[in-house]
SEFIZA-3560 file (N, C-alpha, C; in Angstrom, 3 decimals):
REM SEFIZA-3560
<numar><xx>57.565</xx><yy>149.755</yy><zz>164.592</zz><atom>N</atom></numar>
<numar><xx>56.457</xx><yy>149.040</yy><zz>164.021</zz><atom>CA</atom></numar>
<numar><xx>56.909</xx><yy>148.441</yy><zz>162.697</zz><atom>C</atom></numar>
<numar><xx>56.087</xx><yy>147.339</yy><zz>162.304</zz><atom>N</atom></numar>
<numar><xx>56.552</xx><yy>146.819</yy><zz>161.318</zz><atom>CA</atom></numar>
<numar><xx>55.651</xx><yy>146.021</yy><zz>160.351</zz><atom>C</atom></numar>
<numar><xx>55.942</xx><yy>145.836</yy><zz>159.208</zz><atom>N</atom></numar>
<numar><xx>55.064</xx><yy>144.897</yy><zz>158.346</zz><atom>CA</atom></numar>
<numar><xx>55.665</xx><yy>143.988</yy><zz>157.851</zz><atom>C</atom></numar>
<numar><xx>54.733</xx><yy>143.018</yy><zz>157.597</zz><atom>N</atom></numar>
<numar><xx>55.722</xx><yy>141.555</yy><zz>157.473</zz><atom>CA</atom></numar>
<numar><xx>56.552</xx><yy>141.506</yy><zz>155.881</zz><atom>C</atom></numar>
<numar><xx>57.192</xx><yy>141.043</yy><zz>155.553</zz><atom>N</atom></numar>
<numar><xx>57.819</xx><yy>141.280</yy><zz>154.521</zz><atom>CA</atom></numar>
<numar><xx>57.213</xx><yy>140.750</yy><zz>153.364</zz><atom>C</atom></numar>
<numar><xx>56.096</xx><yy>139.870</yy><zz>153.194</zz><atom>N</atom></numar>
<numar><xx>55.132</xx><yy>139.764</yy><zz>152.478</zz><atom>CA</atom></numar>
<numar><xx>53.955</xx><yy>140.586</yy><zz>152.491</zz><atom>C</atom></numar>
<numar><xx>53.966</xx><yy>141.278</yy><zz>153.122</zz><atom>N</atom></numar>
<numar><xx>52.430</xx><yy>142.476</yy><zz>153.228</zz><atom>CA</atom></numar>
<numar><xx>52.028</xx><yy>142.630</yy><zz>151.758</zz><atom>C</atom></numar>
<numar><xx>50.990</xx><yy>142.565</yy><zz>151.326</zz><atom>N</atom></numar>
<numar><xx>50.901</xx><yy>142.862</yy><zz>149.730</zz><atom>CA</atom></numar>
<numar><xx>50.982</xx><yy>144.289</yy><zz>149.585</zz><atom>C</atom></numar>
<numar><xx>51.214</xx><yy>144.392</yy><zz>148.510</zz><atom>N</atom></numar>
<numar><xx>50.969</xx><yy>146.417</yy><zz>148.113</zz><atom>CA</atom></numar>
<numar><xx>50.075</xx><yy>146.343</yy><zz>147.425</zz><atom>C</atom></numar>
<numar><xx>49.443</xx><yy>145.735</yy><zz>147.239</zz><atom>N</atom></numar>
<numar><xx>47.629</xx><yy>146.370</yy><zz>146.454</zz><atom>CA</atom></numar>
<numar><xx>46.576</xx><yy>146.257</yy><zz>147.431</zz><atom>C</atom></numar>
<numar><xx>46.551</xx><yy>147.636</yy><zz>147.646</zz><atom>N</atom></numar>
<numar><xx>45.324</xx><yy>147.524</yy><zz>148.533</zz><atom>CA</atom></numar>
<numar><xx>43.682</xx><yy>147.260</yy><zz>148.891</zz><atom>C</atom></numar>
<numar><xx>43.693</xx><yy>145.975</yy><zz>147.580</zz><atom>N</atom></numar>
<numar><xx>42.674</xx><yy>144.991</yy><zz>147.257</zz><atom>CA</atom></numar>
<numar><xx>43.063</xx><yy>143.548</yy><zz>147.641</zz><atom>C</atom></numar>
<numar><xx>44.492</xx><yy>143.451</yy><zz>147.656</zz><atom>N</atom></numar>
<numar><xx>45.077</xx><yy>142.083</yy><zz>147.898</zz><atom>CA</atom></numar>
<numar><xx>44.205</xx><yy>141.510</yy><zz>149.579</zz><atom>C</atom></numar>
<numar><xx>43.978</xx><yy>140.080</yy><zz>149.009</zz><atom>N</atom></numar>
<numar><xx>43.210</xx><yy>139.823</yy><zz>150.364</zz><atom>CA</atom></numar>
<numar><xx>44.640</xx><yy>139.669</yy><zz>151.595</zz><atom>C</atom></numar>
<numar><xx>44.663</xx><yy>140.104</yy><zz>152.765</zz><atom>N</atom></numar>
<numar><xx>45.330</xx><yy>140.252</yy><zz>154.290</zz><atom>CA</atom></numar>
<numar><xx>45.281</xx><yy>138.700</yy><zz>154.951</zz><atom>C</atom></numar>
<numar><xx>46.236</xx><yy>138.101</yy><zz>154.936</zz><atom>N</atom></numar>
<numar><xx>46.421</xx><yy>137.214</yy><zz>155.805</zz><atom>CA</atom></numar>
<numar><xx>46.958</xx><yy>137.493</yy><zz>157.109</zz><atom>C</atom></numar>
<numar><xx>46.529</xx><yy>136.569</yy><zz>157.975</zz><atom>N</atom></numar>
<numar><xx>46.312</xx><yy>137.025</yy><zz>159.235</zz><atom>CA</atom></numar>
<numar><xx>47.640</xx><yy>136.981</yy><zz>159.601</zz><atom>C</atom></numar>
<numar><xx>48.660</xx><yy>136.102</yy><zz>159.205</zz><atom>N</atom></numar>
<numar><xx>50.052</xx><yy>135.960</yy><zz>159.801</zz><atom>CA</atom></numar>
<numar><xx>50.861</xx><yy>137.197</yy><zz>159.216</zz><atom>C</atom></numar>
<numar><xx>50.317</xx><yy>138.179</yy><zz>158.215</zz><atom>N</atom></numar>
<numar><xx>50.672</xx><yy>139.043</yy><zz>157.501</zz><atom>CA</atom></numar>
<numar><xx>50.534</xx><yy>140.726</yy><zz>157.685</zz><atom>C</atom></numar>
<numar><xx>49.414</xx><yy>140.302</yy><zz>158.859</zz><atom>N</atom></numar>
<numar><xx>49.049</xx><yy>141.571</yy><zz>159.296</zz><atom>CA</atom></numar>
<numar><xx>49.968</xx><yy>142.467</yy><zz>159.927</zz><atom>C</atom></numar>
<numar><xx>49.382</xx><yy>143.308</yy><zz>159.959</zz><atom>N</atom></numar>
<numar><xx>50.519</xx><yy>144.652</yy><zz>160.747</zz><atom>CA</atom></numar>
<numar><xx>50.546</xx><yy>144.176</yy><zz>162.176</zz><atom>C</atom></numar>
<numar><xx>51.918</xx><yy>144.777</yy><zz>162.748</zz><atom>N</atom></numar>
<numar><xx>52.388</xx><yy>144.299</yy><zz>164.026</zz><atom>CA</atom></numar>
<numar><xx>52.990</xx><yy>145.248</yy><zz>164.693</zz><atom>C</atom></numar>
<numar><xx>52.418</xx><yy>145.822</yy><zz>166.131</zz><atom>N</atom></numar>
<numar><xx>53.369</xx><yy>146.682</yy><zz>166.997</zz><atom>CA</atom></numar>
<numar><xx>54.520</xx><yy>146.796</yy><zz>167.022</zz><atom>C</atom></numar>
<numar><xx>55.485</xx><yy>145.788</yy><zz>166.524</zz><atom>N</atom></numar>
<numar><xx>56.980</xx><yy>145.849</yy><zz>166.889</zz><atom>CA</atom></numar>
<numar><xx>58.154</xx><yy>145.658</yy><zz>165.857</zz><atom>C</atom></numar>
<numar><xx>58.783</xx><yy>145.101</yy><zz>165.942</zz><atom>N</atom></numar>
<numar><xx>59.839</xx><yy>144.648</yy><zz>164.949</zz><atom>CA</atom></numar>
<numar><xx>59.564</xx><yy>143.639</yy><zz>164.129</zz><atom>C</atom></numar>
<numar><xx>59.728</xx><yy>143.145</yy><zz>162.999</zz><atom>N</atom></numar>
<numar><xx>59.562</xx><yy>141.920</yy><zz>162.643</zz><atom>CA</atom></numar>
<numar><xx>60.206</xx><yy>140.521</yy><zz>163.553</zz><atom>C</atom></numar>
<numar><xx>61.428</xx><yy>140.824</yy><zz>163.851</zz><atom>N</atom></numar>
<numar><xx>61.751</xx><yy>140.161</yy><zz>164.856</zz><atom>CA</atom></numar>
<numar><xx>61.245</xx><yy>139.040</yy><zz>165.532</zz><atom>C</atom></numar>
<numar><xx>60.426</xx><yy>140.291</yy><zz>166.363</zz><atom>N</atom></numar>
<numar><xx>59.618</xx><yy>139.895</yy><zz>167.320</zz><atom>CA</atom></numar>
<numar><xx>57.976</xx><yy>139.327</yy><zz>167.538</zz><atom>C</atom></numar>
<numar><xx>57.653</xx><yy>139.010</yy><zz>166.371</zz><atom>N</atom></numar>
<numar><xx>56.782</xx><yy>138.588</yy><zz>165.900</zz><atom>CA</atom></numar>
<numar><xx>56.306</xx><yy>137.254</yy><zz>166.362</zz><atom>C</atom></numar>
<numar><xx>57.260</xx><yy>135.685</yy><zz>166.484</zz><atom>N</atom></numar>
<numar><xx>57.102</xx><yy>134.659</yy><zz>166.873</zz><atom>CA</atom></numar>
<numar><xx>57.462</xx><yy>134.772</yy><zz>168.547</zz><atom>C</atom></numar>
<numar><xx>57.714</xx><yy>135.568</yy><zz>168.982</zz><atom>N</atom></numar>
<numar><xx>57.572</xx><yy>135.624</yy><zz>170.590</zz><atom>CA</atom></numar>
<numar><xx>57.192</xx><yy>136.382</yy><zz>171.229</zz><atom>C</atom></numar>
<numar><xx>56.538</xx><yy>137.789</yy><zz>170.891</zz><atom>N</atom></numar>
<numar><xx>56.076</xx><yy>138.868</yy><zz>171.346</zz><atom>CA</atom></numar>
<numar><xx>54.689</xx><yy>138.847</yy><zz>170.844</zz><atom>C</atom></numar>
<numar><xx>53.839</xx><yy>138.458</yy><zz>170.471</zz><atom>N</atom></numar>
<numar><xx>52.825</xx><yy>138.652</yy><zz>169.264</zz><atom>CA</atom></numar>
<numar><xx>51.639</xx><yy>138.617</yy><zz>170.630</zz><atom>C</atom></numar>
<numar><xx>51.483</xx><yy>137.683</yy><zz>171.064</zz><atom>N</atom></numar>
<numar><xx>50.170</xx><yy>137.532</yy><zz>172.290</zz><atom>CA</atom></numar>
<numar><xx>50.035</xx><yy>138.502</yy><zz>173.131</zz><atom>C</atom></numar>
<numar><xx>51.890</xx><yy>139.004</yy><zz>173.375</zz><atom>N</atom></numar>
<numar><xx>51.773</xx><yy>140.279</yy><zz>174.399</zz><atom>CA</atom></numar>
<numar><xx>51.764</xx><yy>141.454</yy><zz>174.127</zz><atom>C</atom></numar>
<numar><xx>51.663</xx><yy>141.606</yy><zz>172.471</zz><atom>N</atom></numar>
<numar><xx>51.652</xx><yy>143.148</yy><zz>172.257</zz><atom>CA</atom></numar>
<numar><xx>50.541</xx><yy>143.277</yy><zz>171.363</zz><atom>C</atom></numar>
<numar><xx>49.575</xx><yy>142.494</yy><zz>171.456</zz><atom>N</atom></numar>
<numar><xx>48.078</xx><yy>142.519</yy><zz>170.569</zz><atom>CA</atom></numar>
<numar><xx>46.975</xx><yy>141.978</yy><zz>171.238</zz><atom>C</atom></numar>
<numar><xx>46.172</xx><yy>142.549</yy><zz>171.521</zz><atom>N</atom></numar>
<numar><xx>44.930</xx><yy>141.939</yy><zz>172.746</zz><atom>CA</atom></numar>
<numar><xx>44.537</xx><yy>140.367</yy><zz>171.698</zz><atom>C</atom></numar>
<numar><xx>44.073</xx><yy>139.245</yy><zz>172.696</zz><atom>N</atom></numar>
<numar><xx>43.856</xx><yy>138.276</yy><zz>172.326</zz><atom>CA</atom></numar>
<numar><xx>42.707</xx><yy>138.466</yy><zz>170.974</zz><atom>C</atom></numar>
<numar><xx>41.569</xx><yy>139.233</yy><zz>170.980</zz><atom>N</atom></numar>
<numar><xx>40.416</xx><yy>139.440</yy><zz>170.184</zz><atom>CA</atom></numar>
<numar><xx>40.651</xx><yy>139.956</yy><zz>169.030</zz><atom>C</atom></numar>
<numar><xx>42.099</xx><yy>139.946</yy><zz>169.031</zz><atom>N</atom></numar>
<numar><xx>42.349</xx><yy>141.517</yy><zz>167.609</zz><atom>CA</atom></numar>
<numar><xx>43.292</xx><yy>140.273</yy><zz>166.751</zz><atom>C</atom></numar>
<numar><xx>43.731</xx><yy>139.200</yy><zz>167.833</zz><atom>N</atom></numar>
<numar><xx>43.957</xx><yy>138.194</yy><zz>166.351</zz><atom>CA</atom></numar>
<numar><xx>42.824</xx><yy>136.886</yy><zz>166.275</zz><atom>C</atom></numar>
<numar><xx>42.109</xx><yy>136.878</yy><zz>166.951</zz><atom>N</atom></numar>
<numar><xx>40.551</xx><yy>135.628</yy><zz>166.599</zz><atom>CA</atom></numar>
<numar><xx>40.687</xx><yy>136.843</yy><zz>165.628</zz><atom>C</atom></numar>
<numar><xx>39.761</xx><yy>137.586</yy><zz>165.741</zz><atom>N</atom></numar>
<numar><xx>38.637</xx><yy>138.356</yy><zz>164.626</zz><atom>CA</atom></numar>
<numar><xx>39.288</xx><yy>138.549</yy><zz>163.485</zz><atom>C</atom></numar>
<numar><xx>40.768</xx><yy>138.298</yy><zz>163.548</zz><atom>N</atom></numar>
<numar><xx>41.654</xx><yy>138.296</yy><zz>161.820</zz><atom>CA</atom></numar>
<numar><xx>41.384</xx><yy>137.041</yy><zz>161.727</zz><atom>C</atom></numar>
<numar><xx>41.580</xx><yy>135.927</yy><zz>162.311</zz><atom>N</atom></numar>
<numar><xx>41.757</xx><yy>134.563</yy><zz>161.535</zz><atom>CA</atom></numar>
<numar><xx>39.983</xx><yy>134.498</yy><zz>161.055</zz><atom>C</atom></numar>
<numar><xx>39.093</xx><yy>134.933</yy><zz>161.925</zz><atom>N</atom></numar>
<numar><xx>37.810</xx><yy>134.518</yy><zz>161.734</zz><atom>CA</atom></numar>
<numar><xx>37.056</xx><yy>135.076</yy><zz>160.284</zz><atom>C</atom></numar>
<numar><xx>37.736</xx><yy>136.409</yy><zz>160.268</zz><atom>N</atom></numar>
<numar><xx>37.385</xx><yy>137.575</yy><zz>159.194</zz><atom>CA</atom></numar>
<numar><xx>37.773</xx><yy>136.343</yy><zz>157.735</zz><atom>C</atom></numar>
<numar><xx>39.179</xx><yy>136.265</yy><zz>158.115</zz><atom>N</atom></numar>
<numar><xx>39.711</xx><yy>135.632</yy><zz>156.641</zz><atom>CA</atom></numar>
<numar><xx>39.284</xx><yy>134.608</yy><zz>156.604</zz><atom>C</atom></numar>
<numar><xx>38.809</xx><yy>133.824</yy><zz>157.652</zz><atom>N</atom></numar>
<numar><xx>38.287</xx><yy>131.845</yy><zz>157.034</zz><atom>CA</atom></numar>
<numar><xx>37.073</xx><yy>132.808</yy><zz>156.674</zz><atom>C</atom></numar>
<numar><xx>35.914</xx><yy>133.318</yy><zz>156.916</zz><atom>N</atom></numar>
<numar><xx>35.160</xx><yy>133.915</yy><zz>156.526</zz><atom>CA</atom></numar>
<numar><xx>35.092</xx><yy>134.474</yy><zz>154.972</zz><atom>C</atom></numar>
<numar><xx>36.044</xx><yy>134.597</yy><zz>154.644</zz><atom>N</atom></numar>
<numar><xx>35.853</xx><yy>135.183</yy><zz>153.455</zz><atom>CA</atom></numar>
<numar><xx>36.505</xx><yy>134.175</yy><zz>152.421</zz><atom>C</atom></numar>
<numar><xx>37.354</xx><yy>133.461</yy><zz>152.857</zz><atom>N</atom></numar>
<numar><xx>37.588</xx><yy>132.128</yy><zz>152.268</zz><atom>CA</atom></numar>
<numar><xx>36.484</xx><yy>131.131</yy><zz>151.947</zz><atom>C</atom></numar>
<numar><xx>35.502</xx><yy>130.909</yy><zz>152.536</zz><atom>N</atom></numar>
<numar><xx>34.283</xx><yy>129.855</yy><zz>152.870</zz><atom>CA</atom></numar>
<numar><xx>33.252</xx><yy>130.938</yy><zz>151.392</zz><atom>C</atom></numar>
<numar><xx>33.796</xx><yy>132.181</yy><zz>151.244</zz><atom>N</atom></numar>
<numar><xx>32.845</xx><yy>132.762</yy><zz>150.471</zz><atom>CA</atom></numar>
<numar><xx>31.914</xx><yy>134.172</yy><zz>151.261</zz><atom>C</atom></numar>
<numar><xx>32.262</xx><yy>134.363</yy><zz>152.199</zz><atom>N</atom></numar>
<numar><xx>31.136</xx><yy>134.643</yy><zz>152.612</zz><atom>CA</atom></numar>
<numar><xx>29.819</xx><yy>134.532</yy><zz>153.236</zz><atom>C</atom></numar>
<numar><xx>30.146</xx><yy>132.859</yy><zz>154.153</zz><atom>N</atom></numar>
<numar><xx>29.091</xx><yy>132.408</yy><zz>153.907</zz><atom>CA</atom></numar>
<numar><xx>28.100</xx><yy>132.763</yy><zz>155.122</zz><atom>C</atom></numar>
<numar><xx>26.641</xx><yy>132.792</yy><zz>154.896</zz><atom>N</atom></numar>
<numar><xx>25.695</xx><yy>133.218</yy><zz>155.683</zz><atom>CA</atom></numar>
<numar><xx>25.336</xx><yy>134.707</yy><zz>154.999</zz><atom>C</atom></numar>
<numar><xx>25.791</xx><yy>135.142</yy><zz>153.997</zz><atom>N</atom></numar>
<numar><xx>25.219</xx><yy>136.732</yy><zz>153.757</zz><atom>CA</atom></numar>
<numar><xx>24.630</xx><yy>136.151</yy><zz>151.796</zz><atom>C</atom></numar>
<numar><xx>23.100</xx><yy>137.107</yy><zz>152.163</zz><atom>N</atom></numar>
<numar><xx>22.784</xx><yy>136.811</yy><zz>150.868</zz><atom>CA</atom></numar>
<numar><xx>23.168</xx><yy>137.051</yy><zz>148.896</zz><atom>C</atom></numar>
<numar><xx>22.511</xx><yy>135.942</yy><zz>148.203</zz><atom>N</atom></numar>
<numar><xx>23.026</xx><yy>136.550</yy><zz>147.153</zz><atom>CA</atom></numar>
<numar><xx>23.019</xx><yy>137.790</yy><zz>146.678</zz><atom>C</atom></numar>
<numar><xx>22.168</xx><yy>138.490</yy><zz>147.328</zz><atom>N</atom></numar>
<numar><xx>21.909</xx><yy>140.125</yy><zz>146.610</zz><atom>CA</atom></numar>
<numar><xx>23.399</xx><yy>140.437</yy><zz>146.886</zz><atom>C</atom></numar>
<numar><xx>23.238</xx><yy>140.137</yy><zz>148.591</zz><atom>N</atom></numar>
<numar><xx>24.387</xx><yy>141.431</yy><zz>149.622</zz><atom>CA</atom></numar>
<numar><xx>25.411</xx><yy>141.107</yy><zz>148.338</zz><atom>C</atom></numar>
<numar><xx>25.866</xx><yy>139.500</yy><zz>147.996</zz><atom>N</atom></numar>
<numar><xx>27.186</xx><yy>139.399</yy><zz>147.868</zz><atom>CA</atom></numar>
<numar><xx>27.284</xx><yy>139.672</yy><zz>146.307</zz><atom>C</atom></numar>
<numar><xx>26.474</xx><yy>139.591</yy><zz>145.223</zz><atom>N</atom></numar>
<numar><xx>26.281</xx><yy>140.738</yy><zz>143.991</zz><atom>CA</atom></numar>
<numar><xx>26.894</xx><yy>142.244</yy><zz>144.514</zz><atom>C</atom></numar>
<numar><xx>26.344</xx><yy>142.935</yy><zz>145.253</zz><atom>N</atom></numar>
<numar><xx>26.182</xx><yy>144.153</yy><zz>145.620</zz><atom>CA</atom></numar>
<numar><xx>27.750</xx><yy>144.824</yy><zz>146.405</zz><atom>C</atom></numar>
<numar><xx>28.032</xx><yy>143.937</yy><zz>146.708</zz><atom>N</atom></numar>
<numar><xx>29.266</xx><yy>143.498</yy><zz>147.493</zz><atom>CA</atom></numar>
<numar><xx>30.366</xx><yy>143.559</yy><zz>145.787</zz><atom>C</atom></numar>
<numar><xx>30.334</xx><yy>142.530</yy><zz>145.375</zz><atom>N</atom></numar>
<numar><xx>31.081</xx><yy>142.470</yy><zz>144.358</zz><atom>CA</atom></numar>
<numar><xx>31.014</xx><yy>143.866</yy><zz>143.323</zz><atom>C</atom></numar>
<numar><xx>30.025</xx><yy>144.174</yy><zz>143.027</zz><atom>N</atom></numar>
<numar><xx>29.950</xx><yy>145.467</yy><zz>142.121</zz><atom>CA</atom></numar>
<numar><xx>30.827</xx><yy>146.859</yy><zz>142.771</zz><atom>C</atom></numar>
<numar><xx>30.307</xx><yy>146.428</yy><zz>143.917</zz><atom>N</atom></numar>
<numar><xx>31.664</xx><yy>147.743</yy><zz>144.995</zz><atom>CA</atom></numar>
<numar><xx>33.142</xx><yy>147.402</yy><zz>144.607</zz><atom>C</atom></numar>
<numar><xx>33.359</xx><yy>146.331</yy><zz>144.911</zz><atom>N</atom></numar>
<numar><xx>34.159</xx><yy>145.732</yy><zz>144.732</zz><atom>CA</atom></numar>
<numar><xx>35.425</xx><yy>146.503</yy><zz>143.994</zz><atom>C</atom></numar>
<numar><xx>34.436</xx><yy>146.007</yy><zz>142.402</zz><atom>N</atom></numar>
<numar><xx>35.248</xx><yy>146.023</yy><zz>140.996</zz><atom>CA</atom></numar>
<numar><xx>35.151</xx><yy>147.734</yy><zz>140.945</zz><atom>C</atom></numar>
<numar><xx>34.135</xx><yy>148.691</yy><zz>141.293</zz><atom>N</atom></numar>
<numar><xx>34.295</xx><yy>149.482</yy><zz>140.880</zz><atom>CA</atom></numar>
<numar><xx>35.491</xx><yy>150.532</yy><zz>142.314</zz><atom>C</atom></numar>
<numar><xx>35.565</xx><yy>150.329</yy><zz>143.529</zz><atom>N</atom></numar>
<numar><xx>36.879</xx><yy>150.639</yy><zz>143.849</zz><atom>CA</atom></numar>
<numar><xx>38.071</xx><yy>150.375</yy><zz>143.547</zz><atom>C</atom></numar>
<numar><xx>38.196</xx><yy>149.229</yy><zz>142.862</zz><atom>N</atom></numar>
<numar><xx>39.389</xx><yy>148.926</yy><zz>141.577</zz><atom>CA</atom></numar>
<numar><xx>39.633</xx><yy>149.615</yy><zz>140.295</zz><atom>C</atom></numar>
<numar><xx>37.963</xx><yy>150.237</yy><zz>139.744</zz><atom>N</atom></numar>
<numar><xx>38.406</xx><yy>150.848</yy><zz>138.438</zz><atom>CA</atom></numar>
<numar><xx>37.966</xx><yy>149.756</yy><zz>137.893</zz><atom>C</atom></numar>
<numar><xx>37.353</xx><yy>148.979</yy><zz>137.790</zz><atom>N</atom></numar>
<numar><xx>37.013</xx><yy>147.796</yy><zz>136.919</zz><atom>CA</atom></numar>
<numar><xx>35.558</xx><yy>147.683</yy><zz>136.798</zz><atom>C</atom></numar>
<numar><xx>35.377</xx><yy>147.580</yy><zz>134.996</zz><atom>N</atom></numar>
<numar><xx>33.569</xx><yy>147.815</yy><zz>135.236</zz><atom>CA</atom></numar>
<numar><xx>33.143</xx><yy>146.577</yy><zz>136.121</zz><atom>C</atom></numar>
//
């Protein structure tokens, strides 16, 4: 198993989808990738991250206040 050689190490850093963890070798990444990850498990990464790129969008201002205050304080940050 393997992680891409950009994987961030802060485990706040936002996950890009080409970055994600992978069943196999790095290697094997540009030719193995469709057959060793069910089709739904990479939509729902690209969808997750344009999703959170766009902001969030469709969830209210409270959620995304409320959202953010979690946020900062699993960081340690008031």
């Amino acid at each position: 198993m393997s992680l891409h050689p950009d994987f961030p190490t802060s485990p706040y850093a936002p996950l890009i989808p080409e970055q994600r963890w992978f069943p196999a070798d790095e290697a094997l990444r540009s030719t193995a990738y469709e057959k060793l990850l069910p089709p739904l498990v990479a939509k729902v990464r690209q969808e997750i991250f344009a999703w959170r790129a766009k902001g969030y969008a469709g969830v209210s201002g409270r959620r995304k206040r409320g959202q953010a205050t979690l946020f900062r304080a699993l960081q340690g940050r008031p």
